[in-house]
MIMIDO-734378 format. One record per residue (C-alpha): residue number from 0; chain; x, y, z. Coordinates in steps of 0.001 Angstrom, whole numbers. Layout:
# residues N
NUM:A:X:Y:Z .
...
END
This chain:
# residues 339
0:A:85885:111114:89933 .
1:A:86441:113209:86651 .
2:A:89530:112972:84900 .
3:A:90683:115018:81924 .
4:A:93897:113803:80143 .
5:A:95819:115898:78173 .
6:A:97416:114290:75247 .
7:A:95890:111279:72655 .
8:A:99027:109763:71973 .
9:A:99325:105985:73014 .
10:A:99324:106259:76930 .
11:A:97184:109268:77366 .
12:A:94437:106960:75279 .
13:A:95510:103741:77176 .
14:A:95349:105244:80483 .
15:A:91779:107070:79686 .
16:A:90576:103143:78975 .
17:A:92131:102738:82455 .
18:A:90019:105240:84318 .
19:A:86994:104384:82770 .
20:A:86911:100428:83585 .
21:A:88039:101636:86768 .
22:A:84395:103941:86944 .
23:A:85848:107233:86144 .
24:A:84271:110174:83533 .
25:A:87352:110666:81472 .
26:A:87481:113269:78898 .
27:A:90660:113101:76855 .
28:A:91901:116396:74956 .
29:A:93157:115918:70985 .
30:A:95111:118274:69991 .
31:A:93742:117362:66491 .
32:A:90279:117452:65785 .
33:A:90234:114347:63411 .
34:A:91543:112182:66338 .
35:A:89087:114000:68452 .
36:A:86131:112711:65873 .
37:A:87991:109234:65372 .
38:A:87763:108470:69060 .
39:A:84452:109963:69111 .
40:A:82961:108350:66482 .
41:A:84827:105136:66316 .
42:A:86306:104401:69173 .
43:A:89632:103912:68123 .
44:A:93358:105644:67819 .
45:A:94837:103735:64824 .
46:A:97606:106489:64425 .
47:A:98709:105249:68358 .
48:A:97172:101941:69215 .
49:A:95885:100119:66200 .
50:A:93057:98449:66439 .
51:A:92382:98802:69800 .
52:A:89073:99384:70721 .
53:A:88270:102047:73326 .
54:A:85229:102301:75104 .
55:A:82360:104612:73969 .
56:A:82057:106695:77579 .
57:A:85011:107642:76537 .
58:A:84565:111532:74961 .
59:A:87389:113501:73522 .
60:A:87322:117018:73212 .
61:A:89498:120005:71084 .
62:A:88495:122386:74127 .
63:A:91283:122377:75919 .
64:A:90143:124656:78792 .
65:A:86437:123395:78982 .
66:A:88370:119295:79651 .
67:A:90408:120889:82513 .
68:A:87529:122900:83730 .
69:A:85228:119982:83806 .
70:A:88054:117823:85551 .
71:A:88711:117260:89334 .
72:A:92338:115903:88169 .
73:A:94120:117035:85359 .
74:A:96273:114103:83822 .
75:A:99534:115477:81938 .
76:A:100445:113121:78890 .
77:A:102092:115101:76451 .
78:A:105730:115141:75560 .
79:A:107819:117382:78024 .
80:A:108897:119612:75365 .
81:A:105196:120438:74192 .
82:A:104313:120850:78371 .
83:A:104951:124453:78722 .
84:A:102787:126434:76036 .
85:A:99857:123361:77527 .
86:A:100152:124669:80980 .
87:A:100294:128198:80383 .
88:A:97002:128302:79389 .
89:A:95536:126528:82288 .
90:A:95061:128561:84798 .
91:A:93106:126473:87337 .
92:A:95302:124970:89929 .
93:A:94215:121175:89425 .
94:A:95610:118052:91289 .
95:A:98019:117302:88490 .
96:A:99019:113589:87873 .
97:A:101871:113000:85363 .
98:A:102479:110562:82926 .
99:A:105172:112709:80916 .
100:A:108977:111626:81262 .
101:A:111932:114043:80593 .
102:A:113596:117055:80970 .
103:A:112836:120321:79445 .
104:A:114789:122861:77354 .
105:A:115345:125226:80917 .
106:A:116473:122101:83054 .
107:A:113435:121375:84606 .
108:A:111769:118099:85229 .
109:A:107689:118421:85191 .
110:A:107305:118686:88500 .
111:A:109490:122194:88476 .
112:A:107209:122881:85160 .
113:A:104165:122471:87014 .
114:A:105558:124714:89972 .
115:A:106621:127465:88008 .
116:A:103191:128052:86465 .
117:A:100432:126132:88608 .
118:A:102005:126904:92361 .
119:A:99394:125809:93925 .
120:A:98587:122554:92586 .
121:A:98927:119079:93788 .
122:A:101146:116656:91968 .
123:A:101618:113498:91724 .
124:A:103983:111490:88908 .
125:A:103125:108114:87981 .
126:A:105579:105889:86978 .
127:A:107279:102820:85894 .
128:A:107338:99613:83246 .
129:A:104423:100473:81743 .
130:A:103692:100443:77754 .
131:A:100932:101257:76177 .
132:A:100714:98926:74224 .
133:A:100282:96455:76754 .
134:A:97924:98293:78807 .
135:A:95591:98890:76690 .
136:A:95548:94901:75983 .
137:A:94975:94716:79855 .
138:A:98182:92734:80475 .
139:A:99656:92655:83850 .
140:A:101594:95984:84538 .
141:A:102696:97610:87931 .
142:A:104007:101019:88250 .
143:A:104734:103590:91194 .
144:A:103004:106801:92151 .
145:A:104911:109360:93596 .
146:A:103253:112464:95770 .
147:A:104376:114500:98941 .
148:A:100800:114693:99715 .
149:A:100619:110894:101213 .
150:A:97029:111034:101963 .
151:A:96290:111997:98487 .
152:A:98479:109807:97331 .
153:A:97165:106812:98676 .
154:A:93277:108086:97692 .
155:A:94690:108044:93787 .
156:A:96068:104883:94464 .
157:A:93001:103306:94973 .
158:A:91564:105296:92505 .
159:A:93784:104093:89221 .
160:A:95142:100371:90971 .
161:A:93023:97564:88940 .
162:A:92964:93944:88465 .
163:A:95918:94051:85729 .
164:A:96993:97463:86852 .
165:A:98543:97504:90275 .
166:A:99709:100829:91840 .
167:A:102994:101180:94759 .
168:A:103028:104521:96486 .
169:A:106117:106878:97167 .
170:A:106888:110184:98310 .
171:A:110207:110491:96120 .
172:A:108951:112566:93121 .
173:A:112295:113558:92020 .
174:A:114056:110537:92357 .
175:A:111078:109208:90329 .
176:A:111052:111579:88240 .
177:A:114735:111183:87420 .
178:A:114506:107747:86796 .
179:A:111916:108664:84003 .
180:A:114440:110938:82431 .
181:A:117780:109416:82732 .
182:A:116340:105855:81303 .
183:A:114940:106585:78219 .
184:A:118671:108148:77126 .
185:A:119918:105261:78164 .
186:A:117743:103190:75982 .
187:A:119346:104952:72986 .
188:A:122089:103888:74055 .
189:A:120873:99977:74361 .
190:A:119141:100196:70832 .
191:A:122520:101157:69509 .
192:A:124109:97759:70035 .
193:A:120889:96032:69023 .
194:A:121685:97986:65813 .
195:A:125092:96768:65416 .
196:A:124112:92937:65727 .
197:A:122599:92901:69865 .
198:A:125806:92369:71557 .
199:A:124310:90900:75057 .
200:A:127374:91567:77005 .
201:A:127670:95434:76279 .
202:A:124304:95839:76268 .
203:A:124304:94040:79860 .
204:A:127303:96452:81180 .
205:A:125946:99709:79185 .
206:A:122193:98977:81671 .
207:A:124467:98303:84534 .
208:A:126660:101693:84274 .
209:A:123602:103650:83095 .
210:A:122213:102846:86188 .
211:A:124487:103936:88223 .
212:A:124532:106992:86211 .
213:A:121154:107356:86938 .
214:A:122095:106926:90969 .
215:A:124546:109341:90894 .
216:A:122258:112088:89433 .
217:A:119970:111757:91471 .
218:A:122223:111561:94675 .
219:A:123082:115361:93683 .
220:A:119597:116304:92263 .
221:A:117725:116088:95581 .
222:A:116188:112316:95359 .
223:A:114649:111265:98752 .
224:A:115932:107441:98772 .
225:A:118223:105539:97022 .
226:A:115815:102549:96621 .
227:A:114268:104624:94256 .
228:A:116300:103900:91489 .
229:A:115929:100331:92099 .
230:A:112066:100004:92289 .
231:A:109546:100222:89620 .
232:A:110593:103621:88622 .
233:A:114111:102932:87856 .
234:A:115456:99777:87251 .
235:A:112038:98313:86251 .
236:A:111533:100775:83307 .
237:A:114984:101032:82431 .
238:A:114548:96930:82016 .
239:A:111563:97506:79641 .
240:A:112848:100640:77904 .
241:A:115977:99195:77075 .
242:A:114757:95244:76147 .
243:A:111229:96052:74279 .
244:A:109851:96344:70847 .
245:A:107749:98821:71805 .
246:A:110104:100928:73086 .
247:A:110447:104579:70728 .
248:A:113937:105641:72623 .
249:A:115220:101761:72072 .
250:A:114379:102265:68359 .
251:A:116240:105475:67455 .
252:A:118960:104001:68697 .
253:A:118731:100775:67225 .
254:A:118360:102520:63844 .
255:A:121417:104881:64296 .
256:A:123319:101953:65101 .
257:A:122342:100479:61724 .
258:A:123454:103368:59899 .
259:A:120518:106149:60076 .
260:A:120741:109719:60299 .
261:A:119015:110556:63493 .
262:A:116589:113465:61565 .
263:A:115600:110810:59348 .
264:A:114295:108551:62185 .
265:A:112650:111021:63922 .
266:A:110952:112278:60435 .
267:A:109535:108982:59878 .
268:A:108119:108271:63616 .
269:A:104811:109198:64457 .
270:A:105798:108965:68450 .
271:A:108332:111157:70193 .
272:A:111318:109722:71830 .
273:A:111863:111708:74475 .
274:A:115760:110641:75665 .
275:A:116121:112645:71966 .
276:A:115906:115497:73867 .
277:A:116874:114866:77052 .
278:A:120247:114185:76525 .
279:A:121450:117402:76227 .
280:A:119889:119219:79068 .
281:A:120430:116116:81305 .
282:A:124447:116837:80733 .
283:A:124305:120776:81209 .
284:A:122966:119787:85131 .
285:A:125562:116888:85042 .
286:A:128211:119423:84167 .
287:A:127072:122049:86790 .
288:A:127782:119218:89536 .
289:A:130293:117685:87823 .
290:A:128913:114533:87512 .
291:A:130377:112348:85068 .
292:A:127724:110418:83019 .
293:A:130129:108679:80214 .
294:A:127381:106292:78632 .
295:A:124808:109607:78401 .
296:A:127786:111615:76941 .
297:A:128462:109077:74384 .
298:A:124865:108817:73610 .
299:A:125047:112932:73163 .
300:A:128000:112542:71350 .
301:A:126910:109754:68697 .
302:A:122850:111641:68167 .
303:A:124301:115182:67940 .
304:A:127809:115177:67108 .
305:A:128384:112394:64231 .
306:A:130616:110267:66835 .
307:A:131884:106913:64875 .
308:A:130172:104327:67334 .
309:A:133188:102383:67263 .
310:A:135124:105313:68435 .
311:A:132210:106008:71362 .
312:A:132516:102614:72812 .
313:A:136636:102695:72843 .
314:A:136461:105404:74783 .
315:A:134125:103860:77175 .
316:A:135805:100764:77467 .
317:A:139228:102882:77658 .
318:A:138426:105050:80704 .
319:A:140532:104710:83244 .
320:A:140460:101669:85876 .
321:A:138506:102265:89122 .
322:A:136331:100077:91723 .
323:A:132844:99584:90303 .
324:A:131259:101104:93229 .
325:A:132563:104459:94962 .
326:A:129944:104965:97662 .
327:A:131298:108520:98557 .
328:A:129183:109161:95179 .
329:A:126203:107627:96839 .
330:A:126103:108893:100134 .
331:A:124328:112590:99713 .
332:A:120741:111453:99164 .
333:A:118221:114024:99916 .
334:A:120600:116619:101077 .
335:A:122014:118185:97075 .
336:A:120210:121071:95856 .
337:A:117265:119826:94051 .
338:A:116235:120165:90419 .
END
């Protein structure tokens, strides 16, 4: 099967070494033609992945439109907010498989991206705890691949599922999708107290109530099943997000809460952290629902309002008292209007 991944950052590389051990033809497209020559040429992607060697079938190309045209699946792995001026100018409908996690400037999540300008294409969202950094080391690393076509779904399955890379199936793709989004701001929020000294208690609590936060967004936002949030997709990545070194979203917070000024960090990072900019559009839907989503609000508050941390977490842990649980909040699955 031909593949052609869009995006040479660190998973859209990783993930082309993927397809190729698996048997694929993998083209992946640079944006930048010195990348494009470096993987070419030498094989590697020291900007992304060091000195990680990639394998020589795999060919990288400028072209954007000749790597889709050549591809029978179009693999999306650029950040969200670059998506839109990259899909407009495909004009094939593809089966899409997505790697990209967020929300855009207009509210959507990719799948409602994809929609609005490729109607007739299949997609499918892959997801879950799944670095690049380890994957391209082939270390043991499971994720979940959502799709409403199941038949498809189960055919890319096979396709991508290796002997360190195993593959779970799911029809949810917004409540997967969500998960992807709503983790990665709370992550800023995590790397925050590992800025301030790694306070283990908050940091347990703030991952609890994020992901519950997570739940209730995705009760009103149209996700399919509340186990969902507490598979691969959800929980598992919002483990790794929050915990890992090699997480970008874990590290801008981690540096505000030493003192940074968040244009600063994101100056000096050669990755994009997408809960940056998720934050804000991820509260506008909140808002519309009226679904409170304190830690994300602090978070918003802290990266784009010059909150005193101190001051963010006494008014979290001055809210007023209420069971932990309220399962009126969880009980509208599948039935809200969806994103």
């Amino acid at each position: 099967m031909r593949f052609g991944v869009i995006g040479a950052g660190s998973w859209g590389t990783a993930f082309s070494k993927l397809l190729i051990e698996n048997g694929h033809e993998v083209v992946i497209w640079a944006r930048r033609k010195d990348l494009a020559n470096e993987i070419n040429t030498y094989h590697t992607n020291r900007k992304y992945l060091g000195n990680a060697q990639l394998p020589e079938l795999l060919r990288a190309s400028t072209d954007l439109i000749e790597t889709v045209a050549r591809s029978d699946i179009v693999v999306l792995a650029v950040p969200v907010k670059y998506l839109e001026p990259v899909l407009e100018r495909i004009k094939i409908p593809k089966i899409v498989l997505n790697l990209s996690k967020g929300i855009d400037r207009k509210n959507r999540t990719v799948s409602r991206i994809v929609q609005s300008l490729l109607p007739n294409a299949e997609y499918l969202v892959l997801s879950g705890p799944s670095h690049a950094e380890e994957v391209i080391r082939r270390l043991p690393t499971s994720v979940v691949l959502a799709g409403k076509n199941e038949k498809l779904c189960r055919e890319i399955q096979k396709r991508v599922n290796s002997e360190y890379f195993r593959v779970y199936t799911s029809t949810d793709v917004l409540g997967v999708e969500i998960c992807g989004s709503v983790k990665n701001v709370i992550a800023i929020g995590a790397g925050i107290l590992d800025g301030l000294g790694g306070w283990d208690n908050a940091k347990a609590a703030l991952m609890t109530r994020g992901l519950y936060e997570m739940v209730k967004f995705g009760t009103a936002y149209g996700a399919q099943n509340p186990l969902t949030f507490m598979g691969l997709a959800g929980i598992g990545d919002l483990l790794v997000t929050c915990m890992s070194q090699h997480s970008r979203n874990r590290y801008v917070g981690e540096m505000i809460g030493k003192g940074k000024k968040l244009q600063d960090i994101l100056q000096n990072m050669s990755m994009v952290a997408e809960g940056v900019y998720t934050v804000k559009p991820l509260l506008e839907l909140a808002s519309e629902k009226k679904i409170e989503m304190p830690v994300c609000q602090q978070v918003k508050e802290i990266l784009y309002e010059g909150k005193n941390i101190q001051n963010a977490m006494k008014d979290l842990m001055n809210r007023s008292l209420k069971p932990e649980i309220r399962l009126k909040e969880l009980m509208n699955f599948d039935q809200g209007p969806q994103l």
